[in-house]
C-alpha positions as CSV (number, residue, x, y, z in Angstrom):
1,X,10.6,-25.2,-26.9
2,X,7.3,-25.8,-28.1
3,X,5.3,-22.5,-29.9
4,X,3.1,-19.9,-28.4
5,X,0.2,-18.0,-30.1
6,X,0.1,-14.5,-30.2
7,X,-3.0,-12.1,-29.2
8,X,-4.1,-9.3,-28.3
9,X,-6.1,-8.5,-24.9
10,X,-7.9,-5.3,-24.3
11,X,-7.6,-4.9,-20.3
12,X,-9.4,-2.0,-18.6
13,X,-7.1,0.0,-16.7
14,X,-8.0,-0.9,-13.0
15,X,-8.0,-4.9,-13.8
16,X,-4.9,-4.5,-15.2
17,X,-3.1,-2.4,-12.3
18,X,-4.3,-5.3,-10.0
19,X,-3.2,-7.7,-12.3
20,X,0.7,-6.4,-12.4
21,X,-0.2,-6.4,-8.7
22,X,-0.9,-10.2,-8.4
23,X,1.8,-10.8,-10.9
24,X,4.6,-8.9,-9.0
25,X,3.2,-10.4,-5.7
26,X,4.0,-13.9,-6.7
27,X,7.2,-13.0,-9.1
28,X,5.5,-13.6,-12.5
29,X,5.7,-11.6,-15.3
30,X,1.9,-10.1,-16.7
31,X,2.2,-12.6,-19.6
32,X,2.9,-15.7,-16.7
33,X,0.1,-15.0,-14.6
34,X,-2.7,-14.5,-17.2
35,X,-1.1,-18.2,-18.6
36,X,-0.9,-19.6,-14.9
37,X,-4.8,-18.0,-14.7
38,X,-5.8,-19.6,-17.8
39,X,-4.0,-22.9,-16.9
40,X,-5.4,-23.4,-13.7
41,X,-9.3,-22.6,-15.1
42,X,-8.7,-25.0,-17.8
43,X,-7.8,-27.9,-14.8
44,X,-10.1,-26.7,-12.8
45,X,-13.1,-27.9,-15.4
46,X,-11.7,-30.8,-16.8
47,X,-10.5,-29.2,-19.8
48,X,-6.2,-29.4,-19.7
49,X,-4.8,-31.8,-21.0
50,X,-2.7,-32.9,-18.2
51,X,-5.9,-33.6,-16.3
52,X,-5.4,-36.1,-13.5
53,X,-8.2,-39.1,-13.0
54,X,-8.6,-39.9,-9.8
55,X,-9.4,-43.7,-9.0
56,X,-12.8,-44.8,-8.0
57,X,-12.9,-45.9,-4.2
């Protein structure tokens, strides 16, 4: 199990409520969809490590 790093994250009230929302709409915790969130931004520019290349045509 590899090892997470704790922080905190100061969360206005309203973003929050429909962030528990979008959590509980698609069975993640809080915690697993600001990571799913923070995963798919960091794929989406380039930045993951897991970052496909695609093959020239």
């Amino acid at each position: 199990m590899s090892k997470k790093k704790q922080f905190v994250l100061r969360v206005d009230p309203e973003k929050y409520e429909r962030l528990e929302k979008w959590a509980a709409d698609e069975f993640r915790s809080i915690n697993g969809q600001i990571e799913w969130i923070i995963e798919k931004a960091l794929r989406d520019v380039g930045r993951n490590k897991t970052v496909e290349t695609k093959e020239p045509e």
